[in-house]
MMTF fields as JSON, N, C-alpha, C and O atoms, coordinates in Angstrom:
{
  "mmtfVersion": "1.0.0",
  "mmtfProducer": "UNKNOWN",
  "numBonds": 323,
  "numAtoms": 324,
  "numGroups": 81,
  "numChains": 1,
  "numModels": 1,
  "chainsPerModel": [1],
  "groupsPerChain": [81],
  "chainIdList": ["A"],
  "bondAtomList": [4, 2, 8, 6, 12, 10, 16, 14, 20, 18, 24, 22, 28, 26, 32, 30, 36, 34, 40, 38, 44, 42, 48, 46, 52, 50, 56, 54, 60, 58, 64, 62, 68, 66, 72, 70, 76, 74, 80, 78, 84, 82, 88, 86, 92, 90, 96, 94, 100, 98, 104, 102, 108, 106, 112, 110, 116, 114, 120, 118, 124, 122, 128, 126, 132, 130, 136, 134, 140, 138, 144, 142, 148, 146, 152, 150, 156, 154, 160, 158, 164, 162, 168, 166, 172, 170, 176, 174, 180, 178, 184, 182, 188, 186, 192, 190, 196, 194, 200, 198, 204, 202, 208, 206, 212, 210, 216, 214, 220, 218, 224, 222, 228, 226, 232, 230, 236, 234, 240, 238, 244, 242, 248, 246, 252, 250, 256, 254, 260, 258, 264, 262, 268, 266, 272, 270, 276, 274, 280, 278, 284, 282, 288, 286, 292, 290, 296, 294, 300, 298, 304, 302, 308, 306, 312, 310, 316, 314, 320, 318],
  "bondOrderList": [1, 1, 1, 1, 1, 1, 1, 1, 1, 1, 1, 1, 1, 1, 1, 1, 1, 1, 1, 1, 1, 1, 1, 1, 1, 1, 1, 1, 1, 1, 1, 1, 1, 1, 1, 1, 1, 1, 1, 1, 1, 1, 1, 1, 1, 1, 1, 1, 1, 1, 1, 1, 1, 1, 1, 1, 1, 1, 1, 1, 1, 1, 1, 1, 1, 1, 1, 1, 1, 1, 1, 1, 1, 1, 1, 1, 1, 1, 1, 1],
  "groupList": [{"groupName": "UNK", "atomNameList": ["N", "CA", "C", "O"], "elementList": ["N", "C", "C", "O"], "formalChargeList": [0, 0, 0, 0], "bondAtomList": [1, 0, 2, 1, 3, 2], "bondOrderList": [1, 1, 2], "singleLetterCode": "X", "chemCompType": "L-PEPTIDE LINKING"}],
  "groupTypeList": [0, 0, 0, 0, 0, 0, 0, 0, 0, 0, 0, 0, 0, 0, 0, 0, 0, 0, 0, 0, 0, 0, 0, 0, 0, 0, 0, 0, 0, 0, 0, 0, 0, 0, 0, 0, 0, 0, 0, 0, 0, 0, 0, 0, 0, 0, 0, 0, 0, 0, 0, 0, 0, 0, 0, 0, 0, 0, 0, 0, 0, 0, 0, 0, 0, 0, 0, 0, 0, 0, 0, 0, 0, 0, 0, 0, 0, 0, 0, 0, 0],
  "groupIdList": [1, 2, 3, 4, 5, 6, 7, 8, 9, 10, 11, 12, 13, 14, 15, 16, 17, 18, 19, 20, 21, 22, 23, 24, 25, 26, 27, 28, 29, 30, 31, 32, 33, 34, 35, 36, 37, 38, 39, 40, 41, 42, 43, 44, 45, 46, 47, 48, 49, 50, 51, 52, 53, 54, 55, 56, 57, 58, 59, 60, 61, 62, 63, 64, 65, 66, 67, 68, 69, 70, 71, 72, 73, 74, 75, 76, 77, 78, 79, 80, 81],
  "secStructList": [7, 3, 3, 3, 3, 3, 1, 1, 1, 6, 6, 2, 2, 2, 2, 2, 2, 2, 2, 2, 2, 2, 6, 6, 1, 7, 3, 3, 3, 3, 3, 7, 6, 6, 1, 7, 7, 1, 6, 6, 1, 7, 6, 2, 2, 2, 2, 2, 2, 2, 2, 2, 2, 2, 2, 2, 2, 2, 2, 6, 6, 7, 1, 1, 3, 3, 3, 7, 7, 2, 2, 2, 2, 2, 2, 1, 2, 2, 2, 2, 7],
  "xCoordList": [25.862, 24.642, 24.863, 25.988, 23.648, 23.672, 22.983, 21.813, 23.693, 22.967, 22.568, 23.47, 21.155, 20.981, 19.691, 18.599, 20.228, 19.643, 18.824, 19.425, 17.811, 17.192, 17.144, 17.42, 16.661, 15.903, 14.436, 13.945, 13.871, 12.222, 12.649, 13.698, 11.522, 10.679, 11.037, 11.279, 11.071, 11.161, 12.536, 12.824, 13.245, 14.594, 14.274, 14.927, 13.01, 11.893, 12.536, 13.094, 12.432, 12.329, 13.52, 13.439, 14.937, 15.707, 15.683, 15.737, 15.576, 15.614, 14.785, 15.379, 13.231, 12.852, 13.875, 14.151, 14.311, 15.153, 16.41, 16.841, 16.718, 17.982, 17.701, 18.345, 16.497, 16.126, 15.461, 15.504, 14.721, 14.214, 16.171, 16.352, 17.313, 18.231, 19.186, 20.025, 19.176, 19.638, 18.988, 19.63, 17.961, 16.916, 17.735, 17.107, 18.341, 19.664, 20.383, 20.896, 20.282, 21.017, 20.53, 19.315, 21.246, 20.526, 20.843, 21.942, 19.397, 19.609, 18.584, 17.76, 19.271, 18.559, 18.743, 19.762, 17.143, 16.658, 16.964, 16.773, 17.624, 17.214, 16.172, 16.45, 15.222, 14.69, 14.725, 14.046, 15.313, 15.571, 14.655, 15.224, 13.255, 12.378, 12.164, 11.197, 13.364, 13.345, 13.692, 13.045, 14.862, 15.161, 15.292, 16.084, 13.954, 13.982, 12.61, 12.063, 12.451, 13.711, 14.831, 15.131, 16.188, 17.244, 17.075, 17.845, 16.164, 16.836, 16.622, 17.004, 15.806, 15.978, 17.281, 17.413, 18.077, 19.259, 20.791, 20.902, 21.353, 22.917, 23.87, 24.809, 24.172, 25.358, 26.35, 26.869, 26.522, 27.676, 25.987, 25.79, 25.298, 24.275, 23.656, 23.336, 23.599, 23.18, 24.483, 24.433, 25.439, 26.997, 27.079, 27.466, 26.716, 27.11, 25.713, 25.502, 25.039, 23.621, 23.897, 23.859, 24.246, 25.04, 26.486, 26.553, 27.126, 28.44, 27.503, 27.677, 26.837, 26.459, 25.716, 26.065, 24.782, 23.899, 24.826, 24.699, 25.888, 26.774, 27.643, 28.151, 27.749, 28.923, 27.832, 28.013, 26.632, 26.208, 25.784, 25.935, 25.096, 25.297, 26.635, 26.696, 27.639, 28.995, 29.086, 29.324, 28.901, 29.005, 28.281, 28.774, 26.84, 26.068, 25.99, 25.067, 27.206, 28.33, 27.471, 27.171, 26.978, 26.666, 27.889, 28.777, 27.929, 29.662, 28.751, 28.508, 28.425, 28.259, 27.173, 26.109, 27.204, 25.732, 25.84, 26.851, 24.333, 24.444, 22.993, 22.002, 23.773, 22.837, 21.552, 21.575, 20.917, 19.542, 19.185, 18.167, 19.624, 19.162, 20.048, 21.122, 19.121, 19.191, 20.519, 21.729, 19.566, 20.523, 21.793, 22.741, 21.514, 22.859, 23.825, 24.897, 23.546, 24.574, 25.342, 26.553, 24.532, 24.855, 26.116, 27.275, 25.244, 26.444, 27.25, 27.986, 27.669, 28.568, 28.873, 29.998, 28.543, 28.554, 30.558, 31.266, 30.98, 32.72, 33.607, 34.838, 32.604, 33.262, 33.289, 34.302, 31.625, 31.666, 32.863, 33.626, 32.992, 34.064, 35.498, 36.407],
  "yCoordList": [-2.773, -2.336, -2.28, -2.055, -2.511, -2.696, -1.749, -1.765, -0.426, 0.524, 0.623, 0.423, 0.946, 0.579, 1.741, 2.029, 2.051, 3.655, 3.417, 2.578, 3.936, 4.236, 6.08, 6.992, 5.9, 7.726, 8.146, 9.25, 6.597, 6.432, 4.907, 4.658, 4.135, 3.521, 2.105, 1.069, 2.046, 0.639, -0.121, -1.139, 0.341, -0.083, -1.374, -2.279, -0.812, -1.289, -2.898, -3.625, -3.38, -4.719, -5.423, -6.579, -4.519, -4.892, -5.584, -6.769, -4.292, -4.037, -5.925, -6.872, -5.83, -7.113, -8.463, -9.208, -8.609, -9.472, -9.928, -11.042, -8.706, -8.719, -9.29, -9.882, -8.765, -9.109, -10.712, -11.451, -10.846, -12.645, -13.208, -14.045, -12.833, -13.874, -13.486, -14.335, -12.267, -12.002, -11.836, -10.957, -12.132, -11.922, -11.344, -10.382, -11.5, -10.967, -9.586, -9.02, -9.212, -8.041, -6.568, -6.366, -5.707, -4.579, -3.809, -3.551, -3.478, -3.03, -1.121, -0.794, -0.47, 0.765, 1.13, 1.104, 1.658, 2.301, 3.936, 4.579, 4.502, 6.033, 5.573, 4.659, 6.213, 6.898, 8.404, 8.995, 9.1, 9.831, 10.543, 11.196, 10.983, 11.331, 12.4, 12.825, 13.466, 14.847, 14.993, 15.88, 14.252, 14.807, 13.886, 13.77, 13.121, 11.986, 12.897, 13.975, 12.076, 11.256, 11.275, 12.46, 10.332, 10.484, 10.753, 11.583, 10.144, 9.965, 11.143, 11.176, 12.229, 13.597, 14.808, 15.975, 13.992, 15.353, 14.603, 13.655, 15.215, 15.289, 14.558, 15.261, 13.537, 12.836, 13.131, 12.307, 14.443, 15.235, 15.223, 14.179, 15.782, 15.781, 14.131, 14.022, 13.565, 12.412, 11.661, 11.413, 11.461, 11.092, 12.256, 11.949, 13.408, 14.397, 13.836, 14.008, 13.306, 12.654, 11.371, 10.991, 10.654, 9.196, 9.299, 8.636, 10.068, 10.248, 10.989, 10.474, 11.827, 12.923, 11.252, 11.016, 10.313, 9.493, 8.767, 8.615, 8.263, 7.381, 7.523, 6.586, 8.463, 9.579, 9.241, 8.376, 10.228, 9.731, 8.468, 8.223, 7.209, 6.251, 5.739, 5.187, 5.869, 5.394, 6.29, 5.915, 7.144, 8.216, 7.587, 7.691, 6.849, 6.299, 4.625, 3.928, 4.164, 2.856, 2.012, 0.932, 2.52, 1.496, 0.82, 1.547, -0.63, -1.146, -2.596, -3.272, -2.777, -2.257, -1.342, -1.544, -0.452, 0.105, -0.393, -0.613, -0.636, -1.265, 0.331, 0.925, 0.316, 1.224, 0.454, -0.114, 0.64, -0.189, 0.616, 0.173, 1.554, 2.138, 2.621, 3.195, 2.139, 2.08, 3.212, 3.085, 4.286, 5.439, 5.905, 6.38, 5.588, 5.937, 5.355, 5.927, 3.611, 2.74, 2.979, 2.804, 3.364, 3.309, 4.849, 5.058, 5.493, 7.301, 7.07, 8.057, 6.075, 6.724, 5.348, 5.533, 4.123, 3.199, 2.746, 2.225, 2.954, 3.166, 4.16, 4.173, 5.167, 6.429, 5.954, 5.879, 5.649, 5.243, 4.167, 4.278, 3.109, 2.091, 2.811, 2.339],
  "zCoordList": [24.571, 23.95, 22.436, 21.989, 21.52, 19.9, 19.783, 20.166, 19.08, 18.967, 17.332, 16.519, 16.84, 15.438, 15.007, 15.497, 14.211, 13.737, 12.02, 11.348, 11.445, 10.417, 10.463, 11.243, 9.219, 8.767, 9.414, 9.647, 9.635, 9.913, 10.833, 11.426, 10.692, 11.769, 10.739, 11.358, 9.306, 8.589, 8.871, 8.242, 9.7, 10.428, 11.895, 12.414, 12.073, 13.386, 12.725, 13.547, 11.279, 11.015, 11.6, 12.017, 11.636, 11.718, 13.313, 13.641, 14.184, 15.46, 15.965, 16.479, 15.529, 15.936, 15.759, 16.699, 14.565, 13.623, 14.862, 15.156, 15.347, 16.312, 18.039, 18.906, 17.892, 19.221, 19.535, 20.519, 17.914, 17.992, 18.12, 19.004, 17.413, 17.398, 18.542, 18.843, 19.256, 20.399, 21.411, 21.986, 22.168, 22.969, 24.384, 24.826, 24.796, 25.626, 25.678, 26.642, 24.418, 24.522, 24.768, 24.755, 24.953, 25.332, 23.975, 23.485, 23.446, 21.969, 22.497, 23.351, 21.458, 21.338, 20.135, 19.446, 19.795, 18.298, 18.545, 19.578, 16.963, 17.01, 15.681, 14.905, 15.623, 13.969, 13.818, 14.658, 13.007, 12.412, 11.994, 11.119, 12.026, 11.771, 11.692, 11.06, 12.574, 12.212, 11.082, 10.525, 10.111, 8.913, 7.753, 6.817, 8.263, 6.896, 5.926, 6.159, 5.009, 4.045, 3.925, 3.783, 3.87, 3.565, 1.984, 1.501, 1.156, -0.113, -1.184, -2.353, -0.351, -0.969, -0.567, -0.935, 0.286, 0.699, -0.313, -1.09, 0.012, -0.411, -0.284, 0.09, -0.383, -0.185, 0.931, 1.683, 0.907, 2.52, 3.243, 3.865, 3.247, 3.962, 4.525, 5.708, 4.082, 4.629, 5.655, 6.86, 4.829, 5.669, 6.957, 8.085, 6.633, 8.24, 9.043, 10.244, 8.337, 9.987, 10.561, 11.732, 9.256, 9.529, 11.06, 12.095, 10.694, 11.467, 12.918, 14.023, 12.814, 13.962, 14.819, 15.976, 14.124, 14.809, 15.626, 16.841, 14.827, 15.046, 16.187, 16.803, 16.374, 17.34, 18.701, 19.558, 18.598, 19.904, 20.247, 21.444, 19.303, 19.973, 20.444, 21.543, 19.749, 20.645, 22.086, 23.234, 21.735, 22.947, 24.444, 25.567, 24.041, 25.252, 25.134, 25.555, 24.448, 24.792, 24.276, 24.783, 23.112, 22.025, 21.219, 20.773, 21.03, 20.008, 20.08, 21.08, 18.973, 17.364, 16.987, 17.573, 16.201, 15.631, 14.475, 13.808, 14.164, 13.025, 12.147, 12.572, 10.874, 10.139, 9.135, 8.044, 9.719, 9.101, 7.936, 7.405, 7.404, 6.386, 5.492, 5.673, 3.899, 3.194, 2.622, 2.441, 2.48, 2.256, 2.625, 2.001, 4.074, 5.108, 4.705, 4.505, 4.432, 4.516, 2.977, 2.844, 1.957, 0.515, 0.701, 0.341, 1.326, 1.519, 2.538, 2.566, 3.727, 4.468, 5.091, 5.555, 5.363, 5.87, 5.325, 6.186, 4.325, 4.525, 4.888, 4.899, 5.246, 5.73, 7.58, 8.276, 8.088, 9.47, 9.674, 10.634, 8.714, 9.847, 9.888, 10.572]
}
């Protein structure tokens, strides 16, 4: 499973994007919508939602997640690998 997470719903682009070039795979969206915007919190604050999202999609055997967003990926996306 390709598990692939945003703050909101504009991640949706990605999700289609993956599914027109993988039509096969078993993909699952989170959006984040309880605590978006990302781009008004904190740097540790955004990286501790990034890691918390990340954790449970591995947890329900998502490999790869991919972070569709912006923010996340700019604060924590070298901390996640």
């Amino acid at each position: 499973m390709i598990g692939i997470f945003d703050s909101g719903v504009g991640g949706l682009s990605v999700l289609r994007e993956t599914r027109r070039l993988l039509p096969a795979a078993d993909l699952v969206y989170l959006a984040d919508q309880a605590r978006a915007p990302y781009g008004e919190r904190s740097l540790a604050q955004v990286r501790s939602f990034a890691e918390e999202i990340t954790d449970y999609l591995l947890s329900r055997g998502a490999l790869p997640v991919v972070v569709a967003c912006n923010t996340a990926s700019a604060a924590a996306l070298r901390h996640l690998r």
